[in-house]
VMD Tcl script that draws the C-alpha trace (Angstrom):
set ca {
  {0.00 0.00 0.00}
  {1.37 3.31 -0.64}
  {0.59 4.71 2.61}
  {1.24 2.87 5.93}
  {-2.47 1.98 7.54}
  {-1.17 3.72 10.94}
  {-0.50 6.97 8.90}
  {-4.11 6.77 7.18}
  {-5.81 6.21 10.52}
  {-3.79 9.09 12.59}
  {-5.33 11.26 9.77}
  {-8.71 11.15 11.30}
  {-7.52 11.74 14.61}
  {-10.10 12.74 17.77}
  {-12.94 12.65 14.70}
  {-12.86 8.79 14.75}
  {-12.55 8.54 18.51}
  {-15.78 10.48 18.24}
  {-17.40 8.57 15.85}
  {-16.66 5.81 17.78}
  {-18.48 6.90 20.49}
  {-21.33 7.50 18.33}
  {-21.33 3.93 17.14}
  {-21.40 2.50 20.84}
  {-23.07 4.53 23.10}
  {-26.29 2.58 22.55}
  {-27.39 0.04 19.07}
  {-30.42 0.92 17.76}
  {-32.38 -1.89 18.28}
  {-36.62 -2.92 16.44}
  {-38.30 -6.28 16.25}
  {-36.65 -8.81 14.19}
  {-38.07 -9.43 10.86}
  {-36.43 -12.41 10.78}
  {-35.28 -15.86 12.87}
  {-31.60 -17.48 12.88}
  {-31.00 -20.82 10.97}
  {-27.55 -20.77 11.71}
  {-24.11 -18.83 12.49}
  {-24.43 -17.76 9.10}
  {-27.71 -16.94 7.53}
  {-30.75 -15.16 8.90}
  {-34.10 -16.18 7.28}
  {-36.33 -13.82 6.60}
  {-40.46 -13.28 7.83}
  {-40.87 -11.33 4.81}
  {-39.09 -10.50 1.51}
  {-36.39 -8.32 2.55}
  {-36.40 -6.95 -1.23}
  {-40.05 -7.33 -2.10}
  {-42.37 -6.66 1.00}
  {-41.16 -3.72 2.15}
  {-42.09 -0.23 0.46}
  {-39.01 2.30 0.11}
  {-40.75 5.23 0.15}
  {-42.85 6.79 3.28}
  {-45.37 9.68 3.30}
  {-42.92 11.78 4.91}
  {-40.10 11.73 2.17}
  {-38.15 9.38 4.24}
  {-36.61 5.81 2.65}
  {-36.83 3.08 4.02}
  {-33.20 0.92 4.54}
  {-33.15 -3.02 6.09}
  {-30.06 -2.81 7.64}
  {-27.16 -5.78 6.64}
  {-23.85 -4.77 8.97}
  {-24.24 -2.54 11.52}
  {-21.41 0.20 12.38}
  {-18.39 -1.33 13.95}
  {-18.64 -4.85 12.65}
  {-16.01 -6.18 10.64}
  {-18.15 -9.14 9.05}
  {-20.22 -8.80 5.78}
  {-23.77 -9.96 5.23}
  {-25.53 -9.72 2.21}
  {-29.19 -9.99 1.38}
  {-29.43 -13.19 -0.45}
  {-30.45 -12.60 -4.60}
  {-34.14 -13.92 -3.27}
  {-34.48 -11.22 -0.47}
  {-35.74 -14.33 1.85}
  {-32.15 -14.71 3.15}
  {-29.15 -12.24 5.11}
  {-26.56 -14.23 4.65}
  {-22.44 -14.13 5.98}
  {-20.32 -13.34 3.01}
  {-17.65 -16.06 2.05}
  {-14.31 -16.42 -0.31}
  {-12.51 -19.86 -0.45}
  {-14.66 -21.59 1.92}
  {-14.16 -19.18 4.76}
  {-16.45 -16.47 5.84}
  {-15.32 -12.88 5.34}
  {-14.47 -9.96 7.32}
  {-12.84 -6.50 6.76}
  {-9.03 -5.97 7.27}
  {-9.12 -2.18 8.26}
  {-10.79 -0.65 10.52}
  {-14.87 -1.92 11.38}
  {-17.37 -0.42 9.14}
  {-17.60 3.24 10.48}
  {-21.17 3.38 9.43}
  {-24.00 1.21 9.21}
  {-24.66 -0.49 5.46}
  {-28.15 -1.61 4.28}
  {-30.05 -1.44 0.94}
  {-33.27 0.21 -0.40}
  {-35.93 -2.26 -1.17}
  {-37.12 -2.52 -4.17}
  {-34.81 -1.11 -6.23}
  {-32.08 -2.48 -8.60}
  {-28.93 -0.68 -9.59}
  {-29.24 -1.44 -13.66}
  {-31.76 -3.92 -15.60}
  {-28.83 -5.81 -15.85}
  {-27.72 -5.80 -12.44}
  {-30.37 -6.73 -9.72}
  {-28.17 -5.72 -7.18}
  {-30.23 -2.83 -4.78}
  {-29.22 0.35 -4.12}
  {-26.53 0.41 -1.09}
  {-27.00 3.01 2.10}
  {-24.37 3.65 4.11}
  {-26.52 5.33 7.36}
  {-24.45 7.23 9.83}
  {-25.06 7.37 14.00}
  {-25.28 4.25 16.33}
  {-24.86 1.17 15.17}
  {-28.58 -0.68 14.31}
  {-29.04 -4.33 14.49}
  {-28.70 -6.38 11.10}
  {-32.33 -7.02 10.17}
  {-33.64 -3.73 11.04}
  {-36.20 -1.38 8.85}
  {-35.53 1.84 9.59}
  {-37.00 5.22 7.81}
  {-33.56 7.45 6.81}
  {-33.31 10.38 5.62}
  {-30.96 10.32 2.43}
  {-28.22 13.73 2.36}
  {-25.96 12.76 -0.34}
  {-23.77 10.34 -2.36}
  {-20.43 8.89 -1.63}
  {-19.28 7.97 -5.61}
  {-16.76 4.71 -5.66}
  {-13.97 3.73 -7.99}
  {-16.22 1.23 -9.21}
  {-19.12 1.46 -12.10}
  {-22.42 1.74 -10.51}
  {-20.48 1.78 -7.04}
  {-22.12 4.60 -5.75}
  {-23.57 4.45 -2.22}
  {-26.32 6.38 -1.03}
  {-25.61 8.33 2.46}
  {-28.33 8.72 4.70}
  {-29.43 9.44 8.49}
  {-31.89 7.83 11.05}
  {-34.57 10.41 11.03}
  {-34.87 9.56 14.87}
  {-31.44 10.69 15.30}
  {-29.35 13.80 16.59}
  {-27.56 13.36 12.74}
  {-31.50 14.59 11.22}
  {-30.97 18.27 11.87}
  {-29.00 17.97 8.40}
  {-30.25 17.92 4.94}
  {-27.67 17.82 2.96}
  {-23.28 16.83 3.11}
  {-22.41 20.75 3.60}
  {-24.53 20.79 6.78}
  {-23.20 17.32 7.92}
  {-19.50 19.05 7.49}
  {-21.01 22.06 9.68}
  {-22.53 20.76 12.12}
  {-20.49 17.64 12.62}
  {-17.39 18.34 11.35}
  {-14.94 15.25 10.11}
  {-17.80 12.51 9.72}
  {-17.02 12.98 5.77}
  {-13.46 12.65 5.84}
  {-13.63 9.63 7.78}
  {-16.52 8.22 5.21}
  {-13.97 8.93 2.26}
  {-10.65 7.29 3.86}
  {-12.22 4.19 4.77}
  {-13.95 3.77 1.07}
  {-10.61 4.56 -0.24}
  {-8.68 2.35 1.85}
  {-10.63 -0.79 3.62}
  {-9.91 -2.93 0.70}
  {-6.06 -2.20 0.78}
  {-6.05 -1.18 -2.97}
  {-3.21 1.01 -2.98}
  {-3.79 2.78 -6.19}
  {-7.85 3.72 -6.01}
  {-9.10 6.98 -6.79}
  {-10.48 8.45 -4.11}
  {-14.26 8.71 -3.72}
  {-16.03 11.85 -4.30}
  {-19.41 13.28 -2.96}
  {-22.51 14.26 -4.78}
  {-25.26 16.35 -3.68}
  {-28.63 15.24 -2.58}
  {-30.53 15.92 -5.43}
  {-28.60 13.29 -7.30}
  {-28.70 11.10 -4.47}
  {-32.56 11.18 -4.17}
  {-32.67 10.51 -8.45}
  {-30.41 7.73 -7.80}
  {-32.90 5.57 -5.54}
  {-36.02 6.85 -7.91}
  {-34.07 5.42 -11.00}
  {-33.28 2.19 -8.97}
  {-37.08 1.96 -7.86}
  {-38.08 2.48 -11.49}
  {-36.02 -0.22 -12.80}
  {-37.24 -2.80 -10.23}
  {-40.38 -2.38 -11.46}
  {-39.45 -2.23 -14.79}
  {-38.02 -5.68 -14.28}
  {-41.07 -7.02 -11.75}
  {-43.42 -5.99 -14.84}
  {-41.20 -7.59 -17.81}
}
mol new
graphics top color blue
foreach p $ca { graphics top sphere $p radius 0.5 }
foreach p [lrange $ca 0 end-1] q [lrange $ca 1 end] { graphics top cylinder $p $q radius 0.2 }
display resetview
């Protein structure tokens, strides 16, 4: 890697002892929508993908949350939505080599990221961490854009959350200053690609088109 991982990580300083604090001081915590098979996989009472509207009267999205901030496993929603399931590579189940997710990471129901990928629409939601299997209404305030096509992940906020006073990623800078700089290093970084462009932002406005268009072509494909 062309930085040492100690260098990268004294770069965000007190702001990731904070956000640490904001990850533990209490997990967010609904009824389960879904029972344990096993160590691995989580079966579902309902289609995680299908039975769950994305959109509330409000303006809010809806998220089902797969890896809660400061885990360092990753879960998946299985291609059927009946399933969260560990992640695995070469027989072994998977886990992140950096730092623990800094932020929780869900998807939108019912949407798809192309016609040709069914994949939904990722969320990265920022505050305390919230227990895999959990619906919770967000409120969406920008776009963190990855080094990947049709990588982008949607950032949002728990609209029962000290984070919802903010509407957008210049407030989030104002009134919680650092919370995007740590968001960018550990995109950049967690994978240990040592040559990856680093992410950029986009506003909210194309963050809100982004889950419409992923809506639409879910039902473009539910209808075809």
């Amino acid at each position: 890697m062309g930085q040492n991982r100690f260098t990268i990580i004294k770069k965000i300083g007190l702001v990731g002892v904070m956000l640490a604090f904001v990850i533990f001081s209490g997990m967010v915590s609904k009824p389960k929508k879904w029972r344990q098979s096993d160590l691995y996989t989580h079966v579902g009472k309902i289609n995680f993908w299908k039975d769950i509207e994305p959109f509330n009267p409000d303006g809010s999205v809806n998220v089902i949350i797969e890896i809660p901030a400061g885990s360092s496993e990753t879960w998946k929603i299985s291609p059927s939505g009946n399933e969260i399931t560990r992640e695995f590579k070469n027989g072994q189940p998977t886990k992140i080599d950096y730092l623990a997710y800094p932020c929780n990471i869900g998807i939108v129901p019912q949407t798809m990221k192309t016609q040709e990928n069914q994949t939904p629409k990722e969320v990265a939601i920022l505050g305390k961490a919230i227990s895999r299997g959990t619906i919770i209404p967000v409120k969406v305030i920008g776009i963190l854009n990855i080094d990947r096509e049709n990588d982008d992940i949607i950032i949002a906020v728990p609209i029962q959350s000290p984070l919802s006073i903010v509407n957008d990623l210049k407030e989030l800078d104002e009134s919680f200053p650092g919370l995007t700089l740590i968001l960018k290093t550990w995109f950049q970084y967690y994978q240990g690609e040592n040559d990856k462009i680093p992410p950029s932002f986009g506003n909210v406005k194309t963050a809100h088109q982004i889950v419409m268009n992923g809506y639409k072509n879910y039902l473009n494909y539910e209808t075809n």
